[in-house]
DRENFIKE-958602 format. One line per 2 residues: number of its first residue (from 1); their letters; for each residue x, y, z of N, C-alpha, C. Coordinates in Angstrom, 1 decimal, always signed. Example, Ala and Ser with C-alpha at 12.3 -4.5 7.8 and 13.67 -1.06 7.14 Angstrom:
1 = AS = +13.2,-5.7,+7.8,+12.3,-4.5,+7.8,+13.2,-3.3,+7.8 | +12.8,-2.2,+7.1,+13.7,-1.1,+7.1,+12.9,+0.0,+7.9
//
This chain:
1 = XX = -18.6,+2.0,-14.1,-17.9,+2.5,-12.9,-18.9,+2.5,-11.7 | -18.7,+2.2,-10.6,-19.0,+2.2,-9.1,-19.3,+3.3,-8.7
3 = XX = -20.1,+3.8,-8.2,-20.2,+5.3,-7.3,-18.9,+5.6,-6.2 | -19.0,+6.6,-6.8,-17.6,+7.0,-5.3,-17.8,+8.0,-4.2
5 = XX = -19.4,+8.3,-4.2,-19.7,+9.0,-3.4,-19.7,+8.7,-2.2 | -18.7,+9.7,-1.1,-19.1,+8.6,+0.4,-17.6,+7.9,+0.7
7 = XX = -17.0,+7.1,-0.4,-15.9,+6.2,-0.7,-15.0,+6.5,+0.1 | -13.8,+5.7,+0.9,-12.7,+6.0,+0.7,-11.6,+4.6,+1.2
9 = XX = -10.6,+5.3,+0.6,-9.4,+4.1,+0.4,-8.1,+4.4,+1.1 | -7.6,+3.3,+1.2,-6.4,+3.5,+2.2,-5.1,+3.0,+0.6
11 = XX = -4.3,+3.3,+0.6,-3.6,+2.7,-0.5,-2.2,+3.0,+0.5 | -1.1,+2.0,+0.3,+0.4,+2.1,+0.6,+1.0,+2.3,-0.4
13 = XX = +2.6,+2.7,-0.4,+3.1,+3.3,-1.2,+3.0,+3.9,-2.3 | +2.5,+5.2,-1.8,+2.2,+6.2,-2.0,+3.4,+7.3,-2.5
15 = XX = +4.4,+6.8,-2.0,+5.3,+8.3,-1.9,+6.0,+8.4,-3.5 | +5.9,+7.2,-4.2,+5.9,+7.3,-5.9,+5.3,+6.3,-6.2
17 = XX = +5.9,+6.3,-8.0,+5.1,+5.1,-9.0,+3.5,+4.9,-9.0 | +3.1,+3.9,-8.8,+2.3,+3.4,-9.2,+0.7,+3.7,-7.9
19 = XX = +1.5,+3.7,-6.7,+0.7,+4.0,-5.3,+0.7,+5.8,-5.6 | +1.3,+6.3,-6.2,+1.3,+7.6,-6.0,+0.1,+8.1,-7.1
21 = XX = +0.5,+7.8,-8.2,-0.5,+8.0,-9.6,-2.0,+7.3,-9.5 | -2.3,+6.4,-8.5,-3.7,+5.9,-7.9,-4.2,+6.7,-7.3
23 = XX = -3.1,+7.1,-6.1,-3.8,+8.5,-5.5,-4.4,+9.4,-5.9 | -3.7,+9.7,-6.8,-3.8,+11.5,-7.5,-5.4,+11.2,-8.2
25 = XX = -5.4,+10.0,-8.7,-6.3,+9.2,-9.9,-7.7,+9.2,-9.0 | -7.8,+8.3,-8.0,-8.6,+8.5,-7.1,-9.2,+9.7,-6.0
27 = XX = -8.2,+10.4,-5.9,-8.7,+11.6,-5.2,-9.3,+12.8,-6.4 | -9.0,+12.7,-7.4,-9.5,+13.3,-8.6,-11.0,+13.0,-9.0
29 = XX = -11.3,+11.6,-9.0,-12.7,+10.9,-9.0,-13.5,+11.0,-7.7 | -13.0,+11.9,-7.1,-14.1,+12.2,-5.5,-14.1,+11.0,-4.5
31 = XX = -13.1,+10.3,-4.7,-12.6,+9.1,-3.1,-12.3,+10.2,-1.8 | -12.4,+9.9,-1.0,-11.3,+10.1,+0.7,-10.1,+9.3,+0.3
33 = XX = -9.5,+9.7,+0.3,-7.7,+8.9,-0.3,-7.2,+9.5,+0.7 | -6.8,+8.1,+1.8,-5.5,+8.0,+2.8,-4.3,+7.8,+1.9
35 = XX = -3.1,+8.0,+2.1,-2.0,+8.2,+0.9,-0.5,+7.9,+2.0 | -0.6,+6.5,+2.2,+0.7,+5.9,+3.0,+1.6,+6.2,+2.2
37 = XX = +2.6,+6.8,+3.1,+3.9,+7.0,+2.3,+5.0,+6.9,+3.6 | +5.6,+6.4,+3.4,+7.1,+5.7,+3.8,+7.9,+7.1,+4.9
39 = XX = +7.8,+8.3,+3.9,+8.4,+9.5,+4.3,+7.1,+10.5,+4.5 | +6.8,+11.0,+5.8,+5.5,+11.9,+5.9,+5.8,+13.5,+4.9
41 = XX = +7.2,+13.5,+5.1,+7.7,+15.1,+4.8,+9.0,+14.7,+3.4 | +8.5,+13.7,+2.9,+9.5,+13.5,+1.6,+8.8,+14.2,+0.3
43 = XX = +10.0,+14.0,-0.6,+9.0,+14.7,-2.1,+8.0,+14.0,-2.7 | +7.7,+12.9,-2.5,+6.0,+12.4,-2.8,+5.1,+12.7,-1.8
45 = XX = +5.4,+12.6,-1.0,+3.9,+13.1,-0.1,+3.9,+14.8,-0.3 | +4.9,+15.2,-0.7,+4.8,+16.8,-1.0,+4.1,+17.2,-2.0
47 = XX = +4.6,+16.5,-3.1,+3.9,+16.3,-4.5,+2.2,+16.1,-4.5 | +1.9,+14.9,-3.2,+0.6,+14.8,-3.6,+0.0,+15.9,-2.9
49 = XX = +0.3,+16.7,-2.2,-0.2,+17.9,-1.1,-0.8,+18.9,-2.4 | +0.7,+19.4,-3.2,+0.7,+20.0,-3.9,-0.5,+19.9,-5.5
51 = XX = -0.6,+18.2,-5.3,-1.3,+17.6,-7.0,-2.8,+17.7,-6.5 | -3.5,+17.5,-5.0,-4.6,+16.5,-4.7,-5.0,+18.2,-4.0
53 = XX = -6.3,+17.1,-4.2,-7.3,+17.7,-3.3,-7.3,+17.6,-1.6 | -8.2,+18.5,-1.0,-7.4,+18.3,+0.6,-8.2,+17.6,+1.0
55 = XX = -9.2,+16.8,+0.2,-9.5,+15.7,+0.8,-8.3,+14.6,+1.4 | -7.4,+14.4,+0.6,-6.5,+13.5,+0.5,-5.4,+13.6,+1.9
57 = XX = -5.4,+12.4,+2.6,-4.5,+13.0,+3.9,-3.2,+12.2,+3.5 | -2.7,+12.7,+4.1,-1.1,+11.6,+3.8,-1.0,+11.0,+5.2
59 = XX = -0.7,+9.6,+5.2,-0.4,+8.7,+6.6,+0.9,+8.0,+6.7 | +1.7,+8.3,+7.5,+3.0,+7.9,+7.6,+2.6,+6.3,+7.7
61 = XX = +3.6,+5.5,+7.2,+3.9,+4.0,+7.4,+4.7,+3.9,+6.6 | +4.8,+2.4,+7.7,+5.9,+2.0,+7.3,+5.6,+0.0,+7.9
63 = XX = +5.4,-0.6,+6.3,+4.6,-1.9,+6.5,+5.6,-2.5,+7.1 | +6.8,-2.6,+7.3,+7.7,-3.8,+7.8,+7.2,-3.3,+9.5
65 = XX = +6.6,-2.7,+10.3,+6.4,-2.0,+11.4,+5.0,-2.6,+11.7 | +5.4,-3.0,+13.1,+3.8,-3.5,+13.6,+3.2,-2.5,+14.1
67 = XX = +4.2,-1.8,+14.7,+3.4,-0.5,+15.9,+3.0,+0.9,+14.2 | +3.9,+0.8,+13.3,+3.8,+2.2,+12.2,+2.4,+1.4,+11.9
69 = XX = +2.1,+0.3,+11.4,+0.9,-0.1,+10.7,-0.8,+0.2,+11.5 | -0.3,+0.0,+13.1,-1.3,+0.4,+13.7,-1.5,+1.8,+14.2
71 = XX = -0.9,+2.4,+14.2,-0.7,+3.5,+13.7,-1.4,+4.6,+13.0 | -1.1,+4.0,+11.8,-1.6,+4.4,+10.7,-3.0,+3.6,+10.4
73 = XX = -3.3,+2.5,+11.3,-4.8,+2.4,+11.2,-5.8,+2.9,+11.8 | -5.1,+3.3,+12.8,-5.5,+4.4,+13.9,-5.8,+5.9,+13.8
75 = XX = -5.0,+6.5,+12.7,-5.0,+7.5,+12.4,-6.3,+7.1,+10.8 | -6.2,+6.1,+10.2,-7.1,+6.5,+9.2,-8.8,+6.2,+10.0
77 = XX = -8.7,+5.2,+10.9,-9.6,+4.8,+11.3,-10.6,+6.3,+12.5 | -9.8,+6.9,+12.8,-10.3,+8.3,+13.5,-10.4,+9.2,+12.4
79 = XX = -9.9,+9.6,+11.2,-10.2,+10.4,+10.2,-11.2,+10.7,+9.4 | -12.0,+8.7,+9.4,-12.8,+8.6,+8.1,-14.2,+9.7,+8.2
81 = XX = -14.2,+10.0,+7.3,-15.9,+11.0,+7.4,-17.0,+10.8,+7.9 | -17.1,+9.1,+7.3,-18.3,+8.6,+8.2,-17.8,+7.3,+8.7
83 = XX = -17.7,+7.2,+9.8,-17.0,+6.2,+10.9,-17.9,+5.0,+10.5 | -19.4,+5.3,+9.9,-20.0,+4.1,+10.2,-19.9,+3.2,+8.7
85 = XX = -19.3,+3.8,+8.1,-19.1,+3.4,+6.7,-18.5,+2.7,+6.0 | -17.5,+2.7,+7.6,-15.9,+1.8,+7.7,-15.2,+2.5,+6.1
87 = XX = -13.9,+1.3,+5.6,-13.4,+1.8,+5.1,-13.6,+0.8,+3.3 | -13.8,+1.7,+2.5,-14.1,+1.2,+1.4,-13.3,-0.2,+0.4
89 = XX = -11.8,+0.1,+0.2,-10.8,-0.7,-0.2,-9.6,-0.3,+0.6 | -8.4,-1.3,+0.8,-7.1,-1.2,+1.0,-6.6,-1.4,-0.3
91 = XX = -5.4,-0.6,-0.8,-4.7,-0.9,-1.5,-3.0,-1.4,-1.6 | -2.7,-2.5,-1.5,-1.6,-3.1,-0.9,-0.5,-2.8,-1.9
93 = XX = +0.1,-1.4,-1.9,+0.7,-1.3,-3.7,+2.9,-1.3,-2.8 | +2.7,-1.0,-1.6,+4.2,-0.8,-1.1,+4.6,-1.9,-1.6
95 = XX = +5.9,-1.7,-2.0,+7.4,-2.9,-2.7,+8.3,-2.2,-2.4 | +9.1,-3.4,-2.4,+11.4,-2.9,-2.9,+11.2,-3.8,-3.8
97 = XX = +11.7,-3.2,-4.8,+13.1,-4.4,-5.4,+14.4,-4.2,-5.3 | +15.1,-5.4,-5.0,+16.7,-5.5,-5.1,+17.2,-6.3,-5.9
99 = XX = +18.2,-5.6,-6.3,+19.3,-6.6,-7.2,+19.7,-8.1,-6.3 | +19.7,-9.1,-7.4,+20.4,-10.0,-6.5,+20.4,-11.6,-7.6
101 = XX = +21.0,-12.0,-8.0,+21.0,-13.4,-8.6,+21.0,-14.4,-7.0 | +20.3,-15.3,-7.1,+20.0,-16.1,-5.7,+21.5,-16.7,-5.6
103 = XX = +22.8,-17.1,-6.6,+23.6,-17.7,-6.0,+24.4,-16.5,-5.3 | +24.2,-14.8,-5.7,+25.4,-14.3,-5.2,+24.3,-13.2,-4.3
105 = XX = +24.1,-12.9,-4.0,+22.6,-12.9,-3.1,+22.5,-12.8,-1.5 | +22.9,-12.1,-0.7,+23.0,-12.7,+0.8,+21.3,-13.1,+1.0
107 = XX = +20.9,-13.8,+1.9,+19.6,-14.0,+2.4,+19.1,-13.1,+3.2 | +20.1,-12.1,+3.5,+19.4,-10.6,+4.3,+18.5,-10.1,+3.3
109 = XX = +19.0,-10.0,+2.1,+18.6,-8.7,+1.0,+16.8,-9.7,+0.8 | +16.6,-11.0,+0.5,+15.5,-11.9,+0.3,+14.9,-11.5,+1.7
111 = XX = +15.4,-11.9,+2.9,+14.6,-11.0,+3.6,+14.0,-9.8,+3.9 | +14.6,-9.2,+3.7,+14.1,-7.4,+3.4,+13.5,-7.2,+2.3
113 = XX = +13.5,-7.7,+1.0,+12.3,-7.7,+0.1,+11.0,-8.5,+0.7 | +10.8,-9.4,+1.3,+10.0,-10.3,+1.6,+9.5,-9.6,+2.8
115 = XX = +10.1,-8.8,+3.8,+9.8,-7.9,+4.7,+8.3,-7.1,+4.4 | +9.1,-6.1,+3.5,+7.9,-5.1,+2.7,+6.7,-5.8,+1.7
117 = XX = +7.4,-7.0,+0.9,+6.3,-6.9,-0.6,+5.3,-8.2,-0.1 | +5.6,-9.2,+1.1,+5.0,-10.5,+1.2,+4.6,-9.8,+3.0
119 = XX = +5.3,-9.6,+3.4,+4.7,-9.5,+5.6,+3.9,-8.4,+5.5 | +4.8,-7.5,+4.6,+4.0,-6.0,+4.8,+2.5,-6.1,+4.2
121 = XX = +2.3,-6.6,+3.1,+1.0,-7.1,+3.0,-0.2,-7.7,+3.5 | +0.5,-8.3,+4.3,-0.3,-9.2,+5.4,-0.5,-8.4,+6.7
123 = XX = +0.4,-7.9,+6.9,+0.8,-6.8,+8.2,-0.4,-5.7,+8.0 | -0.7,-5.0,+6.8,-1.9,-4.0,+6.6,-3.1,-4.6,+6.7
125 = XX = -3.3,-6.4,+5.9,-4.5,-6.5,+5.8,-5.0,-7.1,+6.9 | -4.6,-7.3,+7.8,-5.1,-7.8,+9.0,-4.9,-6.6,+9.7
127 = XX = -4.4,-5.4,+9.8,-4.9,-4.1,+10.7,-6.5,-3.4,+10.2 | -6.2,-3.5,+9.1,-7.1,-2.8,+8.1,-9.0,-3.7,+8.1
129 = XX = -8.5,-5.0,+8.2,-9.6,-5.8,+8.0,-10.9,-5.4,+8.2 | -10.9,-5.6,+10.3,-12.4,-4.8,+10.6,-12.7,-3.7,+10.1
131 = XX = -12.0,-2.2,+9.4,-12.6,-1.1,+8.8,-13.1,-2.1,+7.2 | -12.6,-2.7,+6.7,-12.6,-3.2,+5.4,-14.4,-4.0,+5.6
133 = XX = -14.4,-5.1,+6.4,-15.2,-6.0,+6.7,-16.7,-4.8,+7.2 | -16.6,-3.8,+7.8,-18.2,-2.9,+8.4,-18.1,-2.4,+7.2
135 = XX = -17.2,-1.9,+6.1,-17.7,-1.3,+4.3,-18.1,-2.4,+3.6 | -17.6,-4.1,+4.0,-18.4,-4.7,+3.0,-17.4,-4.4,+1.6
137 = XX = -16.5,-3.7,+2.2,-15.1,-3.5,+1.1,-14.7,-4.1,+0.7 | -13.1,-4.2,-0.2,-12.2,-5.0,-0.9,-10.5,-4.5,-0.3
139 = XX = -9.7,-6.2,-0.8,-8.7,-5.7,-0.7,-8.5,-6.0,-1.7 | -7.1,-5.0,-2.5,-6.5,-5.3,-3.5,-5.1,-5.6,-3.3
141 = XX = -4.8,-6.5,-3.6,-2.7,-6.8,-3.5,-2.4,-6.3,-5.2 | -1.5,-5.1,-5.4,-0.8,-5.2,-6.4,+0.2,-6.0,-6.2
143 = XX = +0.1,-6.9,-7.2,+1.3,-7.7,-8.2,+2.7,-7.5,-8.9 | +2.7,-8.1,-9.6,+3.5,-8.1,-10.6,+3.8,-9.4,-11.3
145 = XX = +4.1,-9.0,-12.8,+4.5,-10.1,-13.6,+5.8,-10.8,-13.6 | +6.4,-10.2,-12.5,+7.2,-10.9,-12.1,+7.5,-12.5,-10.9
147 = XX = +6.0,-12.1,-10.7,+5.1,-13.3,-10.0,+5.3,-14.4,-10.4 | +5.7,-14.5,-12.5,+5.0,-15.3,-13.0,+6.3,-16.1,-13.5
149 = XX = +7.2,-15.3,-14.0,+8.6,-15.2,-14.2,+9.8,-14.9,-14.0 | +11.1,-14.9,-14.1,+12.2,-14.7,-13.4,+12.3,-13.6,-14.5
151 = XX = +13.4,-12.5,-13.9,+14.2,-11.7,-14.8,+15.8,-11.7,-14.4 | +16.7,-11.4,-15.3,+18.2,-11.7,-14.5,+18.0,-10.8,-13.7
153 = XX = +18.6,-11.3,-12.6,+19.0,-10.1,-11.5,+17.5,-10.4,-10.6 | +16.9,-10.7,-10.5,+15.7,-10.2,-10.1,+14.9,-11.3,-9.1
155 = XX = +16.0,-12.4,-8.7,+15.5,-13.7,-7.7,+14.8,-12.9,-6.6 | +15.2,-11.8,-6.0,+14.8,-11.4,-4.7,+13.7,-11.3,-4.9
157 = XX = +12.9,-10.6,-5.6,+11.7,-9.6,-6.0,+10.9,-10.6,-6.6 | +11.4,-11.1,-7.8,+10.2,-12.8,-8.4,+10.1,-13.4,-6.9
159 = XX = +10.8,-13.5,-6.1,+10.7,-14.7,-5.4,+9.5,-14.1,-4.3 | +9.4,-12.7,-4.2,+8.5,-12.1,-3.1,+7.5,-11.9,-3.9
161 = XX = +7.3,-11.4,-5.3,+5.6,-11.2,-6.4,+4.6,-12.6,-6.3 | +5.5,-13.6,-6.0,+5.0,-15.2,-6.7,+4.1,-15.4,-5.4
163 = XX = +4.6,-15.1,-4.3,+3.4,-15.1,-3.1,+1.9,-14.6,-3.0 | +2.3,-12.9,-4.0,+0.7,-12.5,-4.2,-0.5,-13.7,-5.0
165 = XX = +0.7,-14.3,-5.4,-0.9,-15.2,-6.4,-1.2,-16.0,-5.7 | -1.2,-16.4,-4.5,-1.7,-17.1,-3.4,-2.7,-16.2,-2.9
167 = X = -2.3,-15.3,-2.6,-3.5,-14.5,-1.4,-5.0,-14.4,-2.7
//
């Protein structure tokens, strides 16, 4: 394991699953955990107030949003402990999935998954970068194995996962 003294991380979707359970996970191991969540005052950002340590801040975003993303870089970028330390990792974990077989499917709904799980990704790691780049940091894109494969129902969402294995 890596030292985590000093550390901190920015992670999105936060407000459940998998972004939520990193947090708790990481602020438990002695990170600075910024904790994006969608809803500032919903029941996951409540949950983590209530689970985490106060190191852990919660930052509104909202990745489909140019101005919420800077924002929220703004706000983590004034918060961090040691400014000169920049910021340790991003963790790119916000998704949708929608129902949708591609023939019955409007192209709104591919849009709006592709909004959040492919722009919104791109949209954090290019705000986030210069804090990323003075830590000498990492980014991480969570995936999915649905990158790899189709499931019925599930054109929208395979068709937005299959992008992360490019970045």
């Amino acid at each position: 394991m890596l030292p985590v003294d000093g550390r901190t991380v920015f992670i999105t979707g936060c407000d459940s699953g998998f972004g939520h359970q990193l947090a708790c996970r990481l602020d438990k191991l002695g990170l600075t955990v910024f904790a994006g969540c969608l809803i500032e005052g919903g029941d996951g950002a409540q949950k983590l107030r209530s689970l985490c340590s106060r190191s852990l801040k919660i930052v509104p975003i909202d990745v489909t949003s140019d101005d919420s993303v800077r924002l929220a870089q703004k706000i983590v970028e004034d918060s961090l402990p040691d400014k000169s330390k920049g910021l340790w990792a991003v963790v790119n974990n916000a998704g949708i999935w929608r129902w949708g077989e591609i023939e019955w499917a409007k192209v709104d709904i591919f849009k709006e998954v592709a909004e959040v799980n492919v722009y919104g990704m791109v949209r954090v790691t290019k705000a986030f970068l210069p804090l990323i780049r003075q830590a000498k940091g990492r980014i991480v894109n969570v995936g999915s194995m649905s990158g790899m494969f189709t499931v019925p129902a599930g054109a929208t969402y395979c068709m937005s996962k299959i992008c992360h294995r490019i970045f």
